[in-house]
C-alpha positions in Angstrom: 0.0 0.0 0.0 1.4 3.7 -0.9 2.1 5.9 2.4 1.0 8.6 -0.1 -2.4 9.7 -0.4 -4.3 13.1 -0.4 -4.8 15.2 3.0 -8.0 15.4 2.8 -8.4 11.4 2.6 -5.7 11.4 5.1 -8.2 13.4 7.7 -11.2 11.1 7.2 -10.2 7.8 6.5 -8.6 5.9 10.1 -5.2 4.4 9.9 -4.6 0.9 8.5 -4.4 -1.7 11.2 -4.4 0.4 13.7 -8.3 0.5 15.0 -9.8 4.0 15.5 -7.8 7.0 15.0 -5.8 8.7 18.3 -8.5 11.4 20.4 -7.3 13.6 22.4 -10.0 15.0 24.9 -8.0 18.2 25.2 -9.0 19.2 21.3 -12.6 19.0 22.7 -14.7 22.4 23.4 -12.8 25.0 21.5 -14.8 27.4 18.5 -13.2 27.2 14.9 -12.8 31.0 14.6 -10.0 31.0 13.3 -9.8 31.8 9.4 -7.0 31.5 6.9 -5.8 34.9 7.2 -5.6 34.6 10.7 -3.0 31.3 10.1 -1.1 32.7 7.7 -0.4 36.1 9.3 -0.1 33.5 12.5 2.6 31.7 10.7 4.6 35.1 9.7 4.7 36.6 13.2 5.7 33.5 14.5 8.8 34.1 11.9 9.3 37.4 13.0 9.7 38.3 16.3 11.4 39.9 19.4 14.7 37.8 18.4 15.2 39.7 15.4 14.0 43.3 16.6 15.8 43.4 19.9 18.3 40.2 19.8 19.9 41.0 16.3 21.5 44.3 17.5 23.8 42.5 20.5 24.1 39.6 18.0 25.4 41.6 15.3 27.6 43.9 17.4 29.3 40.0 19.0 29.7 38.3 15.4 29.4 41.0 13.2 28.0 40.2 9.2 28.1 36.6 9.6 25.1 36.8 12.0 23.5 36.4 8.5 25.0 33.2 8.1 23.8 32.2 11.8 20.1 32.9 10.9 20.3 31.3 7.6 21.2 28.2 9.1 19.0 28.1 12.2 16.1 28.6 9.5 16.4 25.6 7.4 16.3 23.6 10.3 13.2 25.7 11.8 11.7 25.2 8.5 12.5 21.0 9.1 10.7 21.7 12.2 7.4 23.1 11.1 6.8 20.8 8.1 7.5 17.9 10.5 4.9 19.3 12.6 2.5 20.3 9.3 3.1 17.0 8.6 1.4 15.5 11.9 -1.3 18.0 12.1 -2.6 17.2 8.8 -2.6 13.5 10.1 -4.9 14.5 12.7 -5.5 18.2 13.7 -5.1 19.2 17.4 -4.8 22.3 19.7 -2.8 20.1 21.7 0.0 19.5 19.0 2.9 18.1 19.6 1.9 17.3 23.3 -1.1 15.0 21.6 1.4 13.9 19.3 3.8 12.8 22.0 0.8 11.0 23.7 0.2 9.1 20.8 3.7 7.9 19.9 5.5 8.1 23.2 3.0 7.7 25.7 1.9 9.9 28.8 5.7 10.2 30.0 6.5 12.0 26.6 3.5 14.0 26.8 4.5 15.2 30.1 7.9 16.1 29.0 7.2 17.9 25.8 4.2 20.1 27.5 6.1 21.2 30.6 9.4 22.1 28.1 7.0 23.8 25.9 5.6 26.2 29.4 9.4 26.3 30.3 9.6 27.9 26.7 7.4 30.0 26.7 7.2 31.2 30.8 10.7 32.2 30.0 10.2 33.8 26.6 7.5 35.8 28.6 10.0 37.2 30.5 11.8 38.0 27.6 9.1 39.6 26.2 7.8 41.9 28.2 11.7 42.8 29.5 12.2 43.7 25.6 8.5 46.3 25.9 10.3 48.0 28.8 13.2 48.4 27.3 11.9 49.9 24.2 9.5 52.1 26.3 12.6 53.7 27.8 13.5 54.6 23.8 10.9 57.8 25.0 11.6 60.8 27.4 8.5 60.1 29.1 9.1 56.7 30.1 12.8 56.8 30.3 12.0 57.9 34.4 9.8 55.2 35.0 11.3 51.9 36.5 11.9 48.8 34.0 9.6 46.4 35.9 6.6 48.8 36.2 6.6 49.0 32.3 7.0 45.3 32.4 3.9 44.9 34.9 1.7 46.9 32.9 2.7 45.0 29.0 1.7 42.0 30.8 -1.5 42.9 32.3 -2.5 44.6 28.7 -1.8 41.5 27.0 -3.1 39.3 29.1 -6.2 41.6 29.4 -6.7 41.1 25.5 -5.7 36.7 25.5 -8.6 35.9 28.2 -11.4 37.7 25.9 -11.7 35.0 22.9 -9.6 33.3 20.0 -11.5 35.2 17.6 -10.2 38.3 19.3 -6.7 36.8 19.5 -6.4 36.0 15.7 -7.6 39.3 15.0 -4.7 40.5 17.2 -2.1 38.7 15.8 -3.2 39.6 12.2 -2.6 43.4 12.7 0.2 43.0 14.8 1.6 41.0 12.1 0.8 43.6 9.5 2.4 45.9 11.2 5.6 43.9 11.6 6.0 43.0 8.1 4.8 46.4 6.7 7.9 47.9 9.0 10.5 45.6 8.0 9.1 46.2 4.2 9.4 49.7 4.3 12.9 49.6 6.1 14.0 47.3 3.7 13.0 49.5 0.7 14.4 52.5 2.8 17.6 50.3 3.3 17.7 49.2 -0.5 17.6 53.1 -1.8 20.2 54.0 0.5 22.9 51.5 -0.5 21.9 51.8 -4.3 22.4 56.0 -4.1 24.9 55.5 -1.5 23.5 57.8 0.6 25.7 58.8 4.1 24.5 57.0 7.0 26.0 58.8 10.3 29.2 59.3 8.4 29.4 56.3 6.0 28.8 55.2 3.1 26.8 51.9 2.8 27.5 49.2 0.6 30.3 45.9 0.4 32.8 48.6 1.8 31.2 48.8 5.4 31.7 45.1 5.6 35.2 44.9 3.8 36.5 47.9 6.2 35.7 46.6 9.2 36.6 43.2 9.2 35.1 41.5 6.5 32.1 38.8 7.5 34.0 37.0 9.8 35.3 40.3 11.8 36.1 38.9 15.0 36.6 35.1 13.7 34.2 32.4 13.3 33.6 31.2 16.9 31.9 34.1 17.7 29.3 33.1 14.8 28.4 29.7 16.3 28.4 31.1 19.7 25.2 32.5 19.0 23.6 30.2 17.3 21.6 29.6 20.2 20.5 33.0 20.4 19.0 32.8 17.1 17.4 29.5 17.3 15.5 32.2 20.1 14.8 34.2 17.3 13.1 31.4 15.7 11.0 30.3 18.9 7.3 30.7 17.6 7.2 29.2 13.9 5.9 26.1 15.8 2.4 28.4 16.9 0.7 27.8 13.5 0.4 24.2 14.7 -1.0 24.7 17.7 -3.8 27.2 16.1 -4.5 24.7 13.7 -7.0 22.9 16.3 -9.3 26.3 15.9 -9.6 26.5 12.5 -12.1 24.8 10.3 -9.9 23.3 7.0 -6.7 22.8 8.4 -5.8 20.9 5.2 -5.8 23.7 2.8 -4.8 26.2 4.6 -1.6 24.3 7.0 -0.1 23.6 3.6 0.8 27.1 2.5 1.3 28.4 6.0 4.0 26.5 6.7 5.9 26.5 3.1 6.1 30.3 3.2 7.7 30.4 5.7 10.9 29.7 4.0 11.0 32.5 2.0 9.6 34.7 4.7 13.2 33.6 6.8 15.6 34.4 3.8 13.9 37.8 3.3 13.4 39.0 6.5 16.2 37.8 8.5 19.1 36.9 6.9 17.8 40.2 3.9 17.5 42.5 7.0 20.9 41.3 8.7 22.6 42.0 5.2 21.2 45.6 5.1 22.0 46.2 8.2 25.2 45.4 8.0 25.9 47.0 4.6 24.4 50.2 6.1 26.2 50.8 9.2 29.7 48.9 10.4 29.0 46.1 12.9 30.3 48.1 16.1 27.7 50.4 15.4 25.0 48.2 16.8 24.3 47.3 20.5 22.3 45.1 22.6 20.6 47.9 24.4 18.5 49.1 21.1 17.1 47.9 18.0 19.5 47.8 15.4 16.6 49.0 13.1 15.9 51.8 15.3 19.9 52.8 15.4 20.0 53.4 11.7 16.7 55.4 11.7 18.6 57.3 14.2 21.4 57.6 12.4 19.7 58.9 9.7 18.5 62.2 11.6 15.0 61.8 10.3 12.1 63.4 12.6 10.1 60.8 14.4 11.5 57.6 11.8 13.5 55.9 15.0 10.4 56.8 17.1 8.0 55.0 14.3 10.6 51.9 14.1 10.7 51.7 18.2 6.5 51.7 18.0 7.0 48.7 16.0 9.4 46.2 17.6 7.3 47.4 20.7 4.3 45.8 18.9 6.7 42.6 18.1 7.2 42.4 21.6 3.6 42.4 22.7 2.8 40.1 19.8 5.4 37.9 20.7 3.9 37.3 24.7 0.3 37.3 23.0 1.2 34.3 21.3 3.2 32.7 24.1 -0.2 33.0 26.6 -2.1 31.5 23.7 -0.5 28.5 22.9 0.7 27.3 26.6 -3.2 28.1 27.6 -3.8 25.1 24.9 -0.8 22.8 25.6 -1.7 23.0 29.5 -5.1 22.3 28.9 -4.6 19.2 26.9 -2.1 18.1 29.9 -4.6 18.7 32.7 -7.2 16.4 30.8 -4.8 13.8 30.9 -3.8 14.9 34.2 -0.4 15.9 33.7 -1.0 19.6 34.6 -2.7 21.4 37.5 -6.8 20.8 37.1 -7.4 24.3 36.8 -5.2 24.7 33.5 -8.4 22.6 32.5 -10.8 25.3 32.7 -12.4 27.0 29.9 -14.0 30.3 29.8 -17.6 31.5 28.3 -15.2 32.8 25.3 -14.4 29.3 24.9 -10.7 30.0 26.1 -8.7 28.3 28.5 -7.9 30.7 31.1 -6.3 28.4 33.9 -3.3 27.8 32.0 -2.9 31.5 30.5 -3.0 32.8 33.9 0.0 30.1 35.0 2.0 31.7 32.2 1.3 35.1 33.5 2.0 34.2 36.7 5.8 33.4 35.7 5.5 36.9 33.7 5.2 38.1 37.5 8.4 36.5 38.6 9.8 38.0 35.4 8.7 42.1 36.6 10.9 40.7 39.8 14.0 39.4 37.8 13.2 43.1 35.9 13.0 44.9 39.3 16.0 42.8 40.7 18.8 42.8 37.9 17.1 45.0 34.8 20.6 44.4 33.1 20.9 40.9 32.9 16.9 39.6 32.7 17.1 40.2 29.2 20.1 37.2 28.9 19.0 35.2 32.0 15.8 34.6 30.5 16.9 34.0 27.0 19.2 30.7 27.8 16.1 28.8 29.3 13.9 30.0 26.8 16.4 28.6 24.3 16.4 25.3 26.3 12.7 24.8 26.0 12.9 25.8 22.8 15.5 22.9 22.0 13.8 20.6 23.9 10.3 21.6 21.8 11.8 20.8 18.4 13.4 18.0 19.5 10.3 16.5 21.0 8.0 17.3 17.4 11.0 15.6 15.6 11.0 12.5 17.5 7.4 12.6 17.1 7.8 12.7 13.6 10.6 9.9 13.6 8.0 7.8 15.4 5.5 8.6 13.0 7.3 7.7 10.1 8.2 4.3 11.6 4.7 3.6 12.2 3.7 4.7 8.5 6.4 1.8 7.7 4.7 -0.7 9.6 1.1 0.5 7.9 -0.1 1.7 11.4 -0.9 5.2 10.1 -0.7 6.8 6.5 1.1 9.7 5.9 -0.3 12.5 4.1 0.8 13.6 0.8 1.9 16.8 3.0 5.3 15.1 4.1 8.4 16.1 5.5 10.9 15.8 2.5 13.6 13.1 2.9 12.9 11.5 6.1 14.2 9.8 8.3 17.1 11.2 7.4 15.8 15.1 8.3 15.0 14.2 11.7 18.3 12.7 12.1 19.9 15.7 10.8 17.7 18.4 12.8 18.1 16.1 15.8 21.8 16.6 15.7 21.8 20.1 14.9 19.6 20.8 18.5 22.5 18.6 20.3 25.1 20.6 18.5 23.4 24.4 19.7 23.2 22.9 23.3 27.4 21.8 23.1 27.5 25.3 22.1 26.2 27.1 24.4 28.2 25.5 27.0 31.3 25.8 25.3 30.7 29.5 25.3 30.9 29.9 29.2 28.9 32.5 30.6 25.4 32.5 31.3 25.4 30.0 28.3 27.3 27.3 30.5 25.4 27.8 33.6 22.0 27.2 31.9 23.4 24.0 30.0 24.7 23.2 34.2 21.3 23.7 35.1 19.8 20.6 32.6 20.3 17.9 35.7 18.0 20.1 38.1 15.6 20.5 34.7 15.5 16.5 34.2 15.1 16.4 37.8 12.1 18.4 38.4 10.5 16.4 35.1 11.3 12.9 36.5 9.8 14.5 40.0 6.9 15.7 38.6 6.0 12.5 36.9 5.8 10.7 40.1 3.8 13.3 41.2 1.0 13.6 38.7 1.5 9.0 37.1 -0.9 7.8 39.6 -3.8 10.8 38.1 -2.4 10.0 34.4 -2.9 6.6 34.8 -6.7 6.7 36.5 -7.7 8.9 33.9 -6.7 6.7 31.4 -8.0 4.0 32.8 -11.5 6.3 32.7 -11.4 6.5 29.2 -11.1 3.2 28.3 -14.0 1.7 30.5 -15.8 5.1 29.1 
């Protein structure tokens, strides 16, 4: 029998020899507002984010152009990632992704581990977040007086505000914010384009292949430098995996998942690795600095009224979009965990908007702890907060490829049937991608630093997983036992 036959039969016809297809009764109870606009735009703001707005500029300033490089690499492997996950969500659609997924292929205990990675991903990435909104609130006069963690407090409780009213209202959300993203970084780019075709003067120089060639060339300060911050990047890359998740609240996943997910690539080379060119062509690398958007240095640099002002609105919008979607998706992870009882009951609850507030308000509450890590060290939260994202992150994608190893060995065996969506060249890109995420981790302790520390800090992280599992088994395992006398 072919493993190769359409989505659409894919979604209604149940896997050979395998009985009734996989539920999951955390994809139960949620509206299918979610339209393909919504998805799509999803799927770019995932792609663009508070990695490249705020991260890039440090980044740049510690590798210099081959930062380019960095991001080109880290997004082939993100793309890997999402078509292995397109792949499994047009096999069966769930707001649980790659949690459900796990639960099907690797039991409860790999459920378990892939959720709580997935809230350590994005608990931390809150942080980040709303550290990243104060900071760029201090770009103005009026704010620059008012303490880092208040400004913190107050972009959580807006954005949280706005998650609890509805998914409808979410997707709406994310849509303009992601207009706005990509219509910034569109006119910038044009902006940037124009000024290294006329060679117009940028704070003194004049752009093009010479700014790189006079200050170091791409590989200024060496190539270790380059792969140190790889794993800063794969941060950059942290929500392309969302567009699965919001695939359990939309209504034809098939046709629109498809197209989602294979823009991305293109969306990657232009927007990252095309803005990390320009940047670099426009101003030399020292120019940049991890205390400002490197976007909003050059529109300062270019003396233009209110243009740095304008650019600072935006990554300030990234920002917020950025911890929308992270209280979003680990309000629908945790929910599919409590129901299996791997998560606190309350993450189970739902709202009258159909959204599950118990785990969005968990998240928030680690946002909390974040406005004390703001009040307590403002300087460093940023960087604290971006290693452990960066593990969850890690420990995410790896998790969706095993999944997708697993799934592919049971398509061998004619247990389930692929869709004609399919990762291209597996197993052999899970492998590959598998590798790569044990590669970014050596990295980042070979860097020393905070880097090393958070890699020190995986014992205490399997630790608390291997704890908590004898914590919640003996619920798991009567709630499974429910279901099947159900």
């Amino acid at each position: 029998m072919s493993d190769r036959i359409t989505a659409a039969e894919t979604l209604v016809a149940a896997p050979p020899a395998a009985g009734p297809p996989h539920v999951d009764a955390g994809d139960a109870g949620y509206s299918k507002d979610l339209k393909s606009r919504h998805i799509n735009m999803i799927a770019i703001g995932g792609a663009i984010g508070t990695g490249l707005f705020l991260g890039a500029g440090g980044r740049l300033a510690g590798a210099g152009p081959s930062l380019a490089i960095a991001y080109a690499v880290c997004g082939v492997f993100a793309f890997f990632v999402v078509r292995a996950l397109g792949e499994l969500v047009l096999y069966r659609p769930s707001s649980g992704a790659f949690v459900s997924y796990a639960r099907e292929f690797m039991g409860e205990k790999g459920a378990f581990a892939a959720g709580w990675l997935y809230f350590l991903n994005w608990a931390t990435t809150a942080v980040a977040d709303i550290t990243a909104a104060a900071t760029y609130a201090h770009f103005w006069g009026m704010f620059s007086d008012i303490p880092q963690w208040i400004l913190a407090l107050i972009a959580l409780a807006v954005v949280l505000t706005a998650n609890l009213i509805s998914v409808k209202y979410f997707g709406e959300m994310e849509f303009w914010f992601a207009i706005i993203k990509v219509g910034a970084l569109v006119a910038f780019m044009l902006i940037g384009i124009f000024l290294v075709v006329t060679q117009h003067p940028v704070d003194g120089h004049t752009p093009g292949f010479s700014t790189i060639t006079d200050s170091g060339g791409i590989f200024p300060v060496g190539m270790l430098p380059m792969l140190l911050v790889i794993q800063g990047v794969v941060f950059a890359y942290a929500s392309v995996e969302l567009c699965g998740v919001a695939a359990g609240e939309t209504k034809s996943p098939e046709k629109i998942m498809p197209k989602a997910i294979n823009s991305i690539m293109w969306r990657v080379g232009l927007f990252y690795v095309g803005s990390v060119v320009l940047l670099a062509l426009l101003l030399p690398y020292t120019s940049y600095s991890g205390d400002q958007s490197p976007f909003v240095t050059v529109m300062d640099k270019l003396g233009i009224p209110g243009a740095a002002g304008v650019m600072n609105l935006v990554v300030l919008t990234a920002a917020l979009s950025s911890l929308n979607s992270g209280l979003y998706s680990t309000g629908r992870i945790l929910r599919s965990m409590a129901l299996s009882g791997s998560a606190p009951k309350f993450t189970g609850r739902m709202n009258k908007g159909q959204v599950p507030y118990g785990g969005i308000l968990l998240t928030a509450g680690f946002g909390v702890l974040g406005v004390g890590l703001n009040y307590v060290m403002p300087g460093e939260a940023f960087e604290i907060v971006l290693n452990f994202a960066s593990i969850g992150i890690l420990g995410t994608w790896g998790m969706i490829m095993l999944c997708s190893l697993l799934f592919w060995h049971r398509s061998r065996d004619g247990r389930v049937t692929r869709p004609s969506y399919q990762l291209p060249w597996a197993p052999y890109t899970q492998i590959v991608t598998l590798a790569f995420l044990a590669t970014v981790v050596f990295l980042m302790w070979w860097g020393g630093g905070v880097g090393r520390t958070t890699v020190m800090c995986l014992p205490l992280i399997a630790a608390a997983l291997v704890g908590g599992w004898f914590v919640v088994r003996r619920r798991v395992n009567d709630l499974a036992q429910e279901r099947e006398d159900a």
